[in-house]
Every structure is written in structure tokens, then in C-alpha cells.
N, C-alpha and C positions, 0 to 999 in steps of 0.2 A: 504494500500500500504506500511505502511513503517512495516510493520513485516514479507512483503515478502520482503522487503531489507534487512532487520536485519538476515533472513534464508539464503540469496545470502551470506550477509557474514561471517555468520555462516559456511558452507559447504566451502566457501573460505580459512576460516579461518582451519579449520579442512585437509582441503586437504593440507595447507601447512608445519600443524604441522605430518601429515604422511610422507610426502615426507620429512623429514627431519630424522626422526627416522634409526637409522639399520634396515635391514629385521632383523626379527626373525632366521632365518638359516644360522646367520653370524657365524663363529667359530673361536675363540681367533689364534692370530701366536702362540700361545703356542699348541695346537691343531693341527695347520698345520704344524708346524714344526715336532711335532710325528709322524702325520700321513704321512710326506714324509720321518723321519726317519727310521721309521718302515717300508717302501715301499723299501727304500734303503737295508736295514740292510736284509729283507726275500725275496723279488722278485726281487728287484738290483742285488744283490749279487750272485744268482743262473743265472741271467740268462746272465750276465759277466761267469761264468764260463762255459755257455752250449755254450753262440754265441760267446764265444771268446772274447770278445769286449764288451767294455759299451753301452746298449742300449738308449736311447733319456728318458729322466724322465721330462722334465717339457715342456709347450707348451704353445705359446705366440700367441695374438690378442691383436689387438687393440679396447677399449671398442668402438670406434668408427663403426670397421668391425661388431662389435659382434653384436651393435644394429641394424647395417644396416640389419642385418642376420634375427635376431629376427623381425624385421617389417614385412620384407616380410615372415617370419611363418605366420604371424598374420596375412597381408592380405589376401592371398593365402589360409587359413584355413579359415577364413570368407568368402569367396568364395563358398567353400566348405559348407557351414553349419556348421563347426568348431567355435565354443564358444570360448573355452578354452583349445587352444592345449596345447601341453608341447615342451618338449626335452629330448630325451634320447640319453646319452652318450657312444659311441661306442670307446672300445678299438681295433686296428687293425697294419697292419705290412703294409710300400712299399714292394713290390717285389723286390730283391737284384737289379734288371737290372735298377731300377729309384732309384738308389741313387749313390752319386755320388764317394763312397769307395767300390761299392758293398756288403754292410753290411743289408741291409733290418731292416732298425732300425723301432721301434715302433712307434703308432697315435695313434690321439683322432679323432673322427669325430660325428657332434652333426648330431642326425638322432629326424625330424619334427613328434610328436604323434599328435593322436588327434581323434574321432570320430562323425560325425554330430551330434545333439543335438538330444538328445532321444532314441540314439542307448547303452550308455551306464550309462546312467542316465541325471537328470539335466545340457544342456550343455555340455554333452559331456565329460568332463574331468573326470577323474579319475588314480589315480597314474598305474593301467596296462594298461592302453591306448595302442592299437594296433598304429606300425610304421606307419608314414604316408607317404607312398609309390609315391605320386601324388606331392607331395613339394622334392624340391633337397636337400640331403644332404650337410654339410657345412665341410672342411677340411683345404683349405688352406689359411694362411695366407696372411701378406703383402708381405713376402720372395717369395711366389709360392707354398708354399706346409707347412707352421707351421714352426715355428722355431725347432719342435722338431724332421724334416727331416732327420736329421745326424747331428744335433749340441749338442744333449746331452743333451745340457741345461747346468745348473750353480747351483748349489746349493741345498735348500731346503729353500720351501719359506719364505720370510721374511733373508733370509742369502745373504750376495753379495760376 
């Protein structure tokens, strides 16, 4: 009995030193700041001068909303036979009529992947995971619809 207590705390022990770690696909504010420089600087820039106007660049959740979002992937695809669903990120436009300058600024919207287990290997997951059409996609914010509705946003992250 007491080496299956010493294993309890072994794996106890081990799960709290993971949960403490960075994910591995963390990327420096040196890194994000480029990569929204370089988004400002080639796709900002152009598309200020096609739509007239600055388009929405950065897009706010709260980690609270996000997780809430994420559980219910996760139930709703274990439902499913779904193992190991994902998220893929969808770039998208409002229609000029739902915003409130009539500007039809830019979105993000996370759209649920995933395939029952054995359809495309082990579990199901696999980075081209077919959209998962049967889970609702996620768009709007605490605001109603993102903060990056027609407010623009503010900077470049890690900048105030």
C-alpha cells in the first residue's frame, strides 16, 4: 500500500509541476509585437487605404468567456465521439448594416474541429481536422459582438 501512495503522489506531484510550466507555443512580446507590427505596417496599411478607414486589429475576451467556450467544445465533442477536438480561427467582416458607422470592420470567430475517434487516426485529432459543423461557433464578446466590432483596438500587443 504505501508505494501506491508514494505513485498518488508522484503523479500529484508531477501534475502540479506541469501546470505551472509555459505551454511550449508561448511566443516572447518581442515576437508579438513584430508580428502585429508587420500586420500593421503590410495588411493595416492597405486596407486603411482600400476601406477608407482603419479596420479593427486587435480582439478582446475575457479568459473567463474563452474557457467557458472551450468546455462546452469539449463537452459537446465528447458527445460526439470527439477525443481531441481543436479550434480553428476564422478571419471575417460584419456586414456594413450591423455596425454602428457603417464601416463593416473586420472579426475573428473560433470555429469547433474535430472528428470521432478512428475517422482520422488515434482520437480523432489531427492539425487538418474537418470544421465541426454540429458545435456553434464563438464570436462575440462581453460588448455583444468583440471588442474589435468598430473599436479598432489600441495598439500592438504588449503596447498601451
Amino acid at each position: 500500500m504505501g508505494k501506491d501512495l508514494q505513485k498518488k503522489k508522484d503523479k500529484k506531484k508531477d501534475k502540479k509541476i506541469k501546470k505551472k510550466r509555459k505551454p511550449e507555443k508561448c511566443i516572447s512580446i518581442e515576437e508579438a509585437r513584430e508580428l502585429h507590427d508587420n500586420w500593421c505596417e503590410h495588411r493595416g496599411k492597405h486596407l486603411k487605404a482600400c476601406l477608407g478607414h482603419d479596420d479593427a486589429k486587435d480582439f478582446w475576451w475575457s479568459v473567463e468567456e474563452l474557457q467557458e467556450y472551450l468546455k462546452y467544445v469539449k463537452r459537446e465533442s465528447k458527445k460526439q465521439g470527439i477525443l481531441n477536438p481543436g479550434i480553428r480561427v476564422y478571419l471575417g467582416a460584419y456586414p456594413k448594416s450591423k455596425c454602428n458607422d457603417d464601416r463593416g470592420y473586420s472579426t475573428i470567430f473560433f470555429k469547433p474541429t474535430g472528428a470521432p475517434v478512428g475517422s482520422l487516426g488515434k482520437g480523432g485529432g489531427a492539425p487538418g481536422q474537418p470544421d465541426n459543423d454540429g458545435i456553434s461557433a464563438y464570436n462575440r464578446g462581453s460588448s455583444g459582438a468583440g471588442s474589435g466590432s468598430g473599436s479598432g483596438g489600441e495598439g500592438a500587443p504588449g503596447h498601451s
